[in-house]
Each structure stands twice: as structure tokens, then as C-alpha cells.
N, C-alpha and C positions, 0 to 999 in steps of 0.2 A: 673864412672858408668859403667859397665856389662850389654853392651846387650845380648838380651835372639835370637839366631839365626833363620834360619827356619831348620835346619838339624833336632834342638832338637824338630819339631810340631811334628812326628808320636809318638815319644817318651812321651814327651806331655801327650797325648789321650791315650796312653796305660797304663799313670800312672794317669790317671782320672782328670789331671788339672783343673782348671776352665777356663770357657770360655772365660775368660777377658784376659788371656794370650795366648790364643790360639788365637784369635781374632788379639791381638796386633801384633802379628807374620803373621799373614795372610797379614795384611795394610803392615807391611814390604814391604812383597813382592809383594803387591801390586803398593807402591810407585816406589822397583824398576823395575817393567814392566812398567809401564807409563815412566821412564825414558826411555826404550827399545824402546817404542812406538816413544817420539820425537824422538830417534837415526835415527828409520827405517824412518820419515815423510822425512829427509834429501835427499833422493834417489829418492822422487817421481816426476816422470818425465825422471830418468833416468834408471831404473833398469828396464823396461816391457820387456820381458812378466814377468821377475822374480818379485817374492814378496816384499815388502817394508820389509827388516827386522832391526831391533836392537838387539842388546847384551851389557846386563851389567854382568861385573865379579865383584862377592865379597868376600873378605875375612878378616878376624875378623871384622864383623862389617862395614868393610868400603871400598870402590867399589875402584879396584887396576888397572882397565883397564876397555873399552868399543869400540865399536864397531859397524857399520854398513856397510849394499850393497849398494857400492858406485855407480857401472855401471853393465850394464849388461854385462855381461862375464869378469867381474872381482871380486875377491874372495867375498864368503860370510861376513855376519857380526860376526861368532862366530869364524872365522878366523880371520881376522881383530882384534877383541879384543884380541883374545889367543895373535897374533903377539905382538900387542902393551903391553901386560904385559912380555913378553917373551924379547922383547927388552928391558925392564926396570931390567932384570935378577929374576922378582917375581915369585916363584915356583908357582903352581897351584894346587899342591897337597891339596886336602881338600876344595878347594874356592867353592862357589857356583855360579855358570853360570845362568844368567835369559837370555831367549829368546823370543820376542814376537810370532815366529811361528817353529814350530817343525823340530829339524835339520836334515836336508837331508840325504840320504842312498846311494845316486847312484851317478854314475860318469857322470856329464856331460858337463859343461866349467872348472869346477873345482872338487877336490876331495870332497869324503862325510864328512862332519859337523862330524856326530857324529863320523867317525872314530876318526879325528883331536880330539875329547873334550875327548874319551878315553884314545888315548894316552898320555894328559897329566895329568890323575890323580884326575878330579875335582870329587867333591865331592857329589856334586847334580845338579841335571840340573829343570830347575823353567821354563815351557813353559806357552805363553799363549794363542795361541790353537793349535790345530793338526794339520797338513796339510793335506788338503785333494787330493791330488795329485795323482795317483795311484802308483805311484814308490815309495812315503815315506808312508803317509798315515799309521800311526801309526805303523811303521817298524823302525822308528827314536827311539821311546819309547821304542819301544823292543827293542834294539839291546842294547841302555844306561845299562836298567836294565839285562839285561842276562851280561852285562858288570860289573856289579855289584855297579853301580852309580845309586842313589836311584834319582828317574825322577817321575813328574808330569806335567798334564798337565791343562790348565781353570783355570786357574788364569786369572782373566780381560777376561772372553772368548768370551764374546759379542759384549766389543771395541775389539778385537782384530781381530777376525772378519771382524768389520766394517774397519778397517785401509787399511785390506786385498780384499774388496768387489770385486774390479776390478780381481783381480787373482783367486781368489773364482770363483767366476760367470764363467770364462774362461775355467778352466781346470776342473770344474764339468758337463759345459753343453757343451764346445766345442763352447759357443756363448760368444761375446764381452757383456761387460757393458754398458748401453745404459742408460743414459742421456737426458731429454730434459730440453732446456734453453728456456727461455723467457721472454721478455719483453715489457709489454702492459699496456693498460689506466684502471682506473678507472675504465670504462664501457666497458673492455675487447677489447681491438682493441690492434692488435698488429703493425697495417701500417694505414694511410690514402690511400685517395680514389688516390693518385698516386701510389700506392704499398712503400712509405717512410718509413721507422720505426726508422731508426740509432736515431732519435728526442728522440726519449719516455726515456729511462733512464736515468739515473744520471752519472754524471763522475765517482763516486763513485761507480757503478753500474758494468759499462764497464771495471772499472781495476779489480775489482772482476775477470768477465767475462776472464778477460786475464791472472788472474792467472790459471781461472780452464784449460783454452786452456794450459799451460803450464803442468799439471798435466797428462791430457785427452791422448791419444795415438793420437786421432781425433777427426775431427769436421767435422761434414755432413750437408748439405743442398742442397736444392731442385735448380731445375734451374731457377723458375723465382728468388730467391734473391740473385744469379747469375746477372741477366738481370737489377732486379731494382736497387739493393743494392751495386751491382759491390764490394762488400767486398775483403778483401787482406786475410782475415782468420788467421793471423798469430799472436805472440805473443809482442805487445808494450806498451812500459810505466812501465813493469815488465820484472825481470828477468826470463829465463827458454827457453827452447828448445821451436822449430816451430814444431806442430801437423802433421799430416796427413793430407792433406784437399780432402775432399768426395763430391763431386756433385752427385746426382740423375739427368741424362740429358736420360730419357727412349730412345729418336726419335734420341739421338745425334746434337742437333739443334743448340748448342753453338760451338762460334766461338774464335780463339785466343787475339781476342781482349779486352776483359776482364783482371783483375789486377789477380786472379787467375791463369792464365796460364802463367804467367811471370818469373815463378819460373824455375830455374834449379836444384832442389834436389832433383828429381825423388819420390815427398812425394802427388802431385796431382793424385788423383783415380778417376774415372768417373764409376759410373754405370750406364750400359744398359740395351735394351732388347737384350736379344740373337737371335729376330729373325730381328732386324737392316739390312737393305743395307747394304752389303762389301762395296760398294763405300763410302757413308757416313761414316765408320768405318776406312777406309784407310785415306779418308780426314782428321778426326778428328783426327789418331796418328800423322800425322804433328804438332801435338801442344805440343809432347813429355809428355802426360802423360799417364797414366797404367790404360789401359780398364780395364773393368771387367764385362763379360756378365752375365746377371741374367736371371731366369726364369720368366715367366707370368703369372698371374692367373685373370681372366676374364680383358685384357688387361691394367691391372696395375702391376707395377713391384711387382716382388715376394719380400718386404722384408727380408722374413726370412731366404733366401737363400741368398741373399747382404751380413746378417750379419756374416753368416757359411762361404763367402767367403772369408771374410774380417777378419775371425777370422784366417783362412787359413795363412795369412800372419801374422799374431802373433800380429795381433791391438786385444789388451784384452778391451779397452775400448772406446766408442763411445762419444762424446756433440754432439746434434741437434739441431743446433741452428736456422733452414731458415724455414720461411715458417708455412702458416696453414696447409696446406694441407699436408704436410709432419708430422707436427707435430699430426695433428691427424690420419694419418693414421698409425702411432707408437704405436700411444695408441688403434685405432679400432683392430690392428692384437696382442694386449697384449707384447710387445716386450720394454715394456721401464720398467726398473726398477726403475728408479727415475724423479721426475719432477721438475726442478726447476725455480721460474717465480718473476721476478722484477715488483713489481705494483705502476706503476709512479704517485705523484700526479696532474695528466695530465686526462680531458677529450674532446675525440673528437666529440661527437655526429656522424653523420651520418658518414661511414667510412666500411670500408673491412669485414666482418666476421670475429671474432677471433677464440678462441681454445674452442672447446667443455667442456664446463665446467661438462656436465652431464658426460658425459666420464671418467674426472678426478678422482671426485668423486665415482664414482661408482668400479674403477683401485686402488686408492690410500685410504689407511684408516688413515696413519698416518700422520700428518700436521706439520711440525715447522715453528716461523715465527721471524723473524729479521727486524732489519732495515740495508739499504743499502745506505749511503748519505740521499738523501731527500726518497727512495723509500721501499716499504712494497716488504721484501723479505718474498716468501712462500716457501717450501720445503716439496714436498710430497715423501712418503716412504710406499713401499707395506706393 
């Protein structure tokens, strides 16, 4: 059997085909961008600030080489694939290259993508979206076709996108991806009347939880679940890299004796106020972690400058996991893009205030909901 390729769609359309073939060639390349997509998922965790990418190479029919960003500052995925068909001796002249996001232009841990796919001859390049970067940012596309490599882009452009959300969100606004977690009762209680909470989810719940910390650049929470909760913030029971871990301590009132300050990988951040005692401030760098002064606005810390500072150091993406008060004050200044909340079937009756549900709603329009072990996962999305 002859498959029918994607080179021959434009051609296709010009010769009035029916839609039933043109159709079937679109799912082609459909199918192989979702392959591009598992490739790029491989890297998450490790390539930030760079984007998750994939790359499949096809030729007659049938994919000769593939490809993804394995680490940050090391080669892209459409390199990576050209390599591994180049070491197999398979010409490229004529293949078609799928990429889940738009091949680069500018030099900066490595050389540009699209030079690399010029030089060797492919034959079309199959994107599935743009980047919105300022240095490529549809200078990728151009360069292919004035190259004389017939290029598209939006194939899958809405998952691909979402694959991309955290580097999206980063390098359009200059602000990290913000996250909030949680996990609470029945009748919304996310701690009892001791400040407790570690109780309320499922095991099933928590290694969720631990993949996404292995995903996440960071995990932020407030100081009292610090004080109650004594959390370690880190990544077990799964594999993948240890986060960033972020306290909000406004006064500097925390001490090294906490499981958080035990770490030596220079990856604990504390935010403050900037108008803190130098003495309190000298004291507290005895615990070897990395101030970060924030501004004030009617004596609560400035969020929105935390996250501008915090982007500063190239964390593209935030979890929130500590705290009501933190968590709602995410959602009062509009700074969360996603919500995510495990609802255990657990109730406390009398117990802490939980999370402003009118807030939620009124922030969030769109809803998914799963199960997690025993627990009802929600997942709200602007």
C-alpha cells in the first residue's frame, strides 16, 4: 500500500481534492506531532527555562530518526534527531521534520535549529506552534521558507501550547507560572484546629503531588506551614529533580531549625519585607539560604514583585502549596493561573477557615475533575 504524504496537501487543494484526503493527511501529521509531544514530555523537569521540545523525522512514509531537549544547555531536539539519523548514514534530503514548537534563529547555548534543518535539505518542516519568544517568534518560519523549505505552523496548536504553558507564560510576561495545590475536606477545611493537614489526602494523592514538585521549577509556602507542618518540600517516592523551595517569612521570624533549612543546594529562597532589621536579616543568612527583599503594599508583601523577582532568576514556574492565607491572597491579587485541589472523602466539622471558594469561582471558568486514590481531584483553568 502508497501512502498519500503531507508534502502532496498544498498540492492537494490546488487540484480540488476531496476532503476525505485531505483530512486523512492532516491526522498524519497529526499523529506525528503527538509523537513530538511524548518526545518533548521527556525533558520536563529538566530543560527550564528552555521549552519542552520534540522532533520526529519522516521519510517515505515512515519516521527515520527522532528527537528531543534533553537538559538545559544542551543541544535542541531537532538537532538531536537530525544527529541520530545522520549517524544512521540516512540522507535528509526530501524527509519531512515535525516539531512541537518553532525552530530557533539565534545563538545562544547552542546554534540556530533552523540553520541546522537547512543545511541538510529537509523537505518540509510540520510545526506545532510558534514561539513566542522575541528572538524567534515567527523569524523561524521565515527563514525555513525564504530557504525554500515549504513550513507550517498549528498543527495541534492548542495542546501544544498547553505542553508549552510554563515557558509561554515566562517569556510573554516576564512572570513565572503559578500554580496552586490543595488538599482539603468535604466541607473545605484544609488543616484542623492544630494547624495539621499532611492527614487529609490519599497516598495516591501525595505521589501525584511529588511528581508535579518534580515538574514545577518551585514550591512556595507561607511561614506558618513552615512552623506547623515542618515540611522537607522535596521530591520522594518518585523519580525527578528537587524544586526550588520558597518561604514567604515577611518579619524573618523563622529559625534553622526547621527540615527546610537543612539543605545544602543553595535552592532555599525566603521572601521578605525590604523594610526588615539588618540585624534580623544578618541573622537569618546564617541559615545559608537566598534572601529576596520584596516590596509592601499596605503592610502585606507585594506578591507581584516576589514573582518578577523570582522570574529574575529564570524559575518559569511556581506550586503553592502552604497555607490559606497564602493561597488566597494568590487568587485576591489575580496571579494564579491554575488551581489545583484534592477533595478527600474526609470531614472535619469545626476546624481552620479553608480557601475562598467564591474567589475560585468567580477567577476560574473552566473545571476538570478526576479521581486521585480515594480522593475527588478538581482542576480549575482561567
Amino acid at each position: 500500500m502508497r501512502f498519500i504524504t503531507t508534502p502532496l496537501l498544498p498540492l492537494l487543494k490546488d487540484e480540488g481534492k476531496d476532503d476525505m484526503t485531505i483530512n486523512f493527511m492532516l491526522n498524519i501529521d497529526k499523529q506525528y506531532m503527538r509523537q513530538c509531544f511524548e518526545l518533548a514530555k521527556k525533558g520536563a523537569g529538566k530543560v527550564s527555562p528552555n521549552p519542552l521540545v520534540g522532533c520526529v523525522i519522516v521519510k517515505n512514509g515512515k519516521i527515520i530518526a527522532a528527537g528531543y531537549h534533553k537538559k538545559f544547555g544542551g543541544a535542541h531536539a531537532e538537532r538531536n534527531a537530525i544527529n541520530a539519523a545522520l549517524k544512521k548514514g540516512i540522507s535528509l534530503k526530501g524527509a519531512n521534520l515535525y516539531v512541537n514548537l518553532e525552530p530557533c534563529v539565534h545563538f545562544g547555548k547552542t546554534p540556530p535549529c533552523a540553520d541546522y534543518i537547512i543545511e541538510q535539505n529537509i523537505g518540509k518542516v510540520i510545526i506545532g506552534c510558534k514561539d513566542p519568544y522575541y528572538k524567534v517568534s515567527g523569524k523561524g518560519l521565515a527563514k525555513l521558507k525564504k530557504a525554500g523549505i515549504s513550513s507550517t505552523a498549528g498543527i495541534l496548536n492548542s495542546e501544544a501550547q498547553e505542553l508549552n504553558k510554563f515557558f509561554i507564560k515566562f517569556v510573554t510576561t516576564g512572570m513565572p507560572y503559578v500554580m496552586l495545590k490543595a488538599a482539603q475536606t468535604i466541607d473545605g477545611k484544609i488543616a484542623d484546629d492544630k494547624y495539621r493537614s499532611k492527614w487529609i489526602s490519599s497516598a495516591n494523592s501525595r505521589k501525584a503531588v511529588h511528581k508535579l514538585r518534580a515538574v514545577y521549577d518551585a514550591v512556595l509556602v507561607g511561614k506558618n506551614t513552615v512552623i506547623y507542618d515542618n515540611p522537607q518540600l522535596n521530591v520522594r517516592n518518585v523519580k525527578g529533580r528537587n524544586p526550588y523551595r520558597i518561604i514567604i517569612d515577611k518579619d524573618l521570624m523563622l529559625n534553622n531549625k526547621y527540615k527546610i533549612f537543612k539543605y545544602n543546594d543553595g535552592k532555599t529562597i525566603v521572601l521578605f519585607s525590604e523594610k526588615t532589621d539588618m540585624k534580623r536579616i544578618e541573622n537569618y543568612s546564617a541559615t545559608g539560604v537566598t534572601l529576596i527583599p520584596c516590596k509592601m503594599i499596605k503592610g502585606k508583601l507585594d506578591f507581584k514583585d516576589a514573582l518578577k523577582k523570582l522570574a529574575e532568576m529564570d524559575i518559569t514556574s511556581i506550586m503553592v502549596e502552604g497555607g490559606a492565607y497564602t493561597f488566597n491572597e494568590f487568587l485576591k491579587n489575580n496571579l494564579a493561573d491554575e488551581v489545583m485541589i484534592f477533595i478527600a472523602p474526609k470531614i472535619m466539622g469545626r476546624g481552620l477557615k479553608g480557601i475562598s471558594e467564591r474567589k475560585l469561582f468567580e477567577k476560574f471558568k473552566n473545571a476538570d475533575y478526576s479521581t486521585s486514590g480515594a480522593d475527588l481531584l478538581v482542576n480549575l483553568r482561567r
